[in-house]
C-alpha positions in Angstrom: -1.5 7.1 27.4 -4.9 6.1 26.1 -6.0 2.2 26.3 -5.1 0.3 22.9 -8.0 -0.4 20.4 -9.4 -4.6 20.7 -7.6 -6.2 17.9 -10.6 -8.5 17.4 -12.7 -5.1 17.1 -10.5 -3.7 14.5 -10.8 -7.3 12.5 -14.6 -6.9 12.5 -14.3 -3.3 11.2 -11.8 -4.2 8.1 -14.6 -7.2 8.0 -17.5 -5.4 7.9 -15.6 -2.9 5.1 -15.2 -6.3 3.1 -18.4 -7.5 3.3 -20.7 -5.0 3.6 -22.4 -6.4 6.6 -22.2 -6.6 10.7 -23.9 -9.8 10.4 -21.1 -11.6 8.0 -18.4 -9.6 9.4 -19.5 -11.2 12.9 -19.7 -15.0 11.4 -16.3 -13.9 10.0 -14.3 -13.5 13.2 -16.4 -16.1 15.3 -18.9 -13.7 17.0 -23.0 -13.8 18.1 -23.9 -10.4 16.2 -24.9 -8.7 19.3 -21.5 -9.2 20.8 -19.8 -8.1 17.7 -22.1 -4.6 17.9 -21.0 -4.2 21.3 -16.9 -4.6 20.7 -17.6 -2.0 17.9 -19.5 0.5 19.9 -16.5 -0.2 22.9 -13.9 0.7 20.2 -16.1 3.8 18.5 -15.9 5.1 22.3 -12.3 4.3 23.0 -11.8 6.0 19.6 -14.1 8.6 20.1 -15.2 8.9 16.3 -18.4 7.6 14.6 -17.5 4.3 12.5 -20.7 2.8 11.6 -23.7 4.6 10.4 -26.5 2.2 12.1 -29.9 2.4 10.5 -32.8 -0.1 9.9 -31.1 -1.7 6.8 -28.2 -2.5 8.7 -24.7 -0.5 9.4 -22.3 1.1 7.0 -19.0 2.5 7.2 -18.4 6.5 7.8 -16.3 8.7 6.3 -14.1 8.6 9.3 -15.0 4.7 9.7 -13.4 4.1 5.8 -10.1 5.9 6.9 -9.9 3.9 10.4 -10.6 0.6 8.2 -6.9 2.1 6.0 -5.5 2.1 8.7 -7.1 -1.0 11.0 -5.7 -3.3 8.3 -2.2 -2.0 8.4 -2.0 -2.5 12.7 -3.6 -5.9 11.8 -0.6 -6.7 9.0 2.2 -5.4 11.6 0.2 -7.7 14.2 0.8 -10.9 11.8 4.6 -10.4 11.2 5.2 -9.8 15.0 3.5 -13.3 15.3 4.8 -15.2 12.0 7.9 -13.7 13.2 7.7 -15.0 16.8 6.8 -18.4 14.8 9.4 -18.4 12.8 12.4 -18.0 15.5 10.6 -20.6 17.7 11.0 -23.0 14.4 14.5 -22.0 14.4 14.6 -23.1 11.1 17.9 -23.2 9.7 17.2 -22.3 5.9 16.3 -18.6 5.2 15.8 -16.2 2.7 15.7 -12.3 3.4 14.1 -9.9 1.0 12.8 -6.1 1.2 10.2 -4.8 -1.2 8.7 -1.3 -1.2 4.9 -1.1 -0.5 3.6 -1.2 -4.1 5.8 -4.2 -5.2 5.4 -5.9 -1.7 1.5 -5.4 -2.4 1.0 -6.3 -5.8 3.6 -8.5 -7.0 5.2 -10.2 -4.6 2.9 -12.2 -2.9 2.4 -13.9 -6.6 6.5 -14.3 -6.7 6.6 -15.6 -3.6 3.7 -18.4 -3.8 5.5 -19.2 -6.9 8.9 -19.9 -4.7 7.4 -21.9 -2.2 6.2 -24.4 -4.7 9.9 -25.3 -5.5 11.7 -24.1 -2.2 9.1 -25.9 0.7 11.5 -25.8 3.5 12.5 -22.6 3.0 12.0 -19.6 5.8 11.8 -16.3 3.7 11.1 -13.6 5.6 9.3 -10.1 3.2 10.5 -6.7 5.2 8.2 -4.2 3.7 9.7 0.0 3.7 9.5 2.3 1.1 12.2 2.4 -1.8 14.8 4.0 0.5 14.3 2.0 3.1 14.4 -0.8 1.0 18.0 0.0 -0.4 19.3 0.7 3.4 18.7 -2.5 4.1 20.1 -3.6 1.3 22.9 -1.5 1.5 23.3 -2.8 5.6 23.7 -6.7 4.4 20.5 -7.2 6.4 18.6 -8.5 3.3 20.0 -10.7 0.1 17.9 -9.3 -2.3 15.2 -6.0 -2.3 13.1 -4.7 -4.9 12.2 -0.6 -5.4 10.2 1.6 -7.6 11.7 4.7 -7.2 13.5 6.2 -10.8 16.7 5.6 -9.5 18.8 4.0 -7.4 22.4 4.7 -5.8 25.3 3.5 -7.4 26.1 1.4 -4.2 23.2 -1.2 -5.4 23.2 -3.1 -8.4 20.1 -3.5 -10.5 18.0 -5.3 -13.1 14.5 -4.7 -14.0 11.4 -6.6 -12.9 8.3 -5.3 -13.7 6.8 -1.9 -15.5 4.3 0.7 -13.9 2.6 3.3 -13.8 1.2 6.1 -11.8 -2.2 7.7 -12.2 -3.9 11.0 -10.6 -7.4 9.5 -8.8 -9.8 11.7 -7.1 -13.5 10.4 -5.6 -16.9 10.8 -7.9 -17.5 13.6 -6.3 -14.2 15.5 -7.3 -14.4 18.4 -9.7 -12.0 16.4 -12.0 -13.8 13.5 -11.9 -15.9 14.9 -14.6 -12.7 15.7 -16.6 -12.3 12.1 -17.5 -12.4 12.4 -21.6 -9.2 14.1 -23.4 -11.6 16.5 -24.6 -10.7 18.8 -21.0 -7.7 16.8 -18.9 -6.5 18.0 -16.3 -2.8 20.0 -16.8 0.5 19.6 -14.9 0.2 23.0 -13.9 -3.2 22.3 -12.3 -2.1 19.0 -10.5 0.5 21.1 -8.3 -2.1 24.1 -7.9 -4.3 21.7 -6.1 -5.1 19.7 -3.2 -3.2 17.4 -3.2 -2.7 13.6 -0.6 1.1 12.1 -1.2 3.0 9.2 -0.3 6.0 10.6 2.1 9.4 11.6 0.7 11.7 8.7 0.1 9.0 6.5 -1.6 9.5 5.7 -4.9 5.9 6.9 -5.6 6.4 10.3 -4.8 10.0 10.3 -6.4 8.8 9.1 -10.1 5.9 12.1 -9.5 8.5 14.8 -8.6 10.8 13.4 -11.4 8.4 13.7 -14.0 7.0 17.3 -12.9 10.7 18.0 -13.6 10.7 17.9 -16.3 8.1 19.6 -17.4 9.7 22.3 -14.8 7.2 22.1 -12.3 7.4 21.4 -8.8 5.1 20.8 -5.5 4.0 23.3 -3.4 4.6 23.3 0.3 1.2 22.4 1.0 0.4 18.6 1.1 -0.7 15.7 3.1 1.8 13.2 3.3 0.5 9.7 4.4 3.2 6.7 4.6 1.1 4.3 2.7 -1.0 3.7 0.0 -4.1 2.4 2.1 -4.2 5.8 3.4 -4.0 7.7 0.3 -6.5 6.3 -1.4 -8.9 5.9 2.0 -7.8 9.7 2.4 -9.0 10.5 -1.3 -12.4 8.5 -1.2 -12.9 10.8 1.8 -12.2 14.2 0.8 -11.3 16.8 -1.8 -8.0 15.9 -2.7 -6.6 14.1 -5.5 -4.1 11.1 -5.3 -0.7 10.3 -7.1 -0.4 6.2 -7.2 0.7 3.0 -8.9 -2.3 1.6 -11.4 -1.8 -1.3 -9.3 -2.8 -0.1 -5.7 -5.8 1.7 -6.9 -6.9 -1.0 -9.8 -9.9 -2.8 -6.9 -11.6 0.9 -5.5 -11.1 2.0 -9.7 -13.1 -1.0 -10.5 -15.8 -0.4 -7.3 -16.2 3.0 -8.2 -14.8 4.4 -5.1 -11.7 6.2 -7.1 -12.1 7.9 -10.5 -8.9 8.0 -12.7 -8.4 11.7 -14.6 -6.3 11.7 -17.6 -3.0 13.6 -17.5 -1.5 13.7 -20.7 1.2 16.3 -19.9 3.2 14.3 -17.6 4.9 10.7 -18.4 4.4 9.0 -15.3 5.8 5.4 -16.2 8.2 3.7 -14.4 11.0 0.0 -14.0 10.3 -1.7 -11.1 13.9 -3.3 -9.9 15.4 -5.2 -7.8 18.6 -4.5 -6.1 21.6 -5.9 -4.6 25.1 -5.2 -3.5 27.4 -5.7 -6.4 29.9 -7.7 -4.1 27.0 -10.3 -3.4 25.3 -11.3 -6.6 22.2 -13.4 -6.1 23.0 -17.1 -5.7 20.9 -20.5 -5.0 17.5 -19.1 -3.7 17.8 -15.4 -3.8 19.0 -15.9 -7.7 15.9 -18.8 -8.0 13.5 -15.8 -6.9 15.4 -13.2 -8.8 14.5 -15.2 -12.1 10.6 -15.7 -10.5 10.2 -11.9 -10.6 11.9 -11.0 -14.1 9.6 -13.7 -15.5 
């Protein structure tokens, strides 16, 4: 089994794709610069890919560097829990507060919801598990969480339901895409030519890929057997900035790389791609006390 990358290595990368600089990304995480070069030509070795292009104005990510950053930040998130959850059961803190959200609700909205139910709930543990929709409703459906929120079109009818928030799914491709210069309704792309081509999905059982297959459909169209199927969103979109393919996602997960010019939206007229974000619960258990306080936070 090959040697595990240096956490504080993969830190500086996601810092230096932040910042835009070896320099800041060092001050970041508490490093002279010349040791921070070092730990990130150890980890381009152990990796055995090329992550900074190094050049007399100073270092920029790769191709292959912007995909490792996708993915650096996830191991970095699942590093956090282990250790907010380690906290946590040293606390033993009595009062707790268990909720699953899939990864664009989780993302996007909850973190807002959540800072919003700490302000009136202070002593409160609440712990976020993080899935995709059918994960989320397992969980749910196991007792293991009081309350979960989904974005997937439907839900079974072993969950109860109410709304929370609207969305919507766009097709994004990188500058560089032949699409990209199909942005105007004068020539937008078709249905029939968004499952013709090469395409970078989230994996079956998100609610992301489920609205998409939903709404083709409909218009009788389905996907071909040839796809890349990534299991989050930060490696969708990394995996689209980097390549030829185009990119099914919520509004909301690409709205920063739409605004840096990293992602390029493309009009698809044909296909109605909106969708309820909701939260779910078993029918036996309504919400009460806290889980009903946050319930109301997130329908508001």
């Amino acid at each position: 089994m090959s040697s595990r990358p240096d956490l504080t290595a993969l830190e500086l990368l996601v810092r230096v794709a932040e910042t835009g600089s070896l320099g800041a990304a060092a001050r970041a995480v508490g490093l002279a610069q010349p040791n921070a070069s070092r730990s990130l030509s150890r980890l381009e070795r152990g990796l055995g890919v090329t992550l900074l292009a190094r050049g007399p104005r100073g270092s920029r990510l790769t191709t292959e560097g912007e995909v490792v950053v996708a993915w650096a930040r996830e191991a970095l998130t699942a590093v956090d829990r282990v250790v907010i959850g380690a906290r946590s059961l040293a606390e033993q803190q009595a009062a707790h507060l268990a909720v699953a959200a899939s990864l664009t609700v989780a993302e996007h909205l909850a973190p807002g919801w959540l800072a919003a139910f700490r302000r009136t709930h202070p002593d409160l543990h609440v712990s976020l598990e993080v899935g995709n929709s059918t994960d989320v409703v397992a969980r749910v459906e196991r007792g293991e969480v009081a309350l979960g929120f989904v974005e997937s079109p439907s839900v079974p009818r072993t969950v109860s339901t109410a709304p929370v928030a609207h969305d919507s799914l766009v097709v994004v491709v990188a500058p560089t895409h032949p699409w990209a210069r199909r942005r105007t309704p004068v020539a937008p792309v078709t249905p029939q030519e968004l499952v013709a081509g090469d395409l970078v999905l989230r994996e079956s059982g998100s609610g992301t890929r489920e609205t998409l297959v939903r709404a083709l459909a409909v218009q009788g169209l389905e996907l071909g057997p040839t796809r890349l199927d990534l299991a989050s969103s930060a490696a969708v979109k990394a995996a689209a900035a980097a390549g030829d393919a185009a990119a099914v996602l919520s509004e909301l997960a690409v709205a920063a790389e739409v605004t840096a010019g990293l992602l390029v939206v493309v009009p698809l007229p044909g296909l109605d791609l909106r969708r309820t974000l909701r939260a779910v619960w078993l029918p036996d258990r309504r919400p009460t006390g806290p889980a009903a306080d946050l319930l109301r936070l997130a329908r508001a």
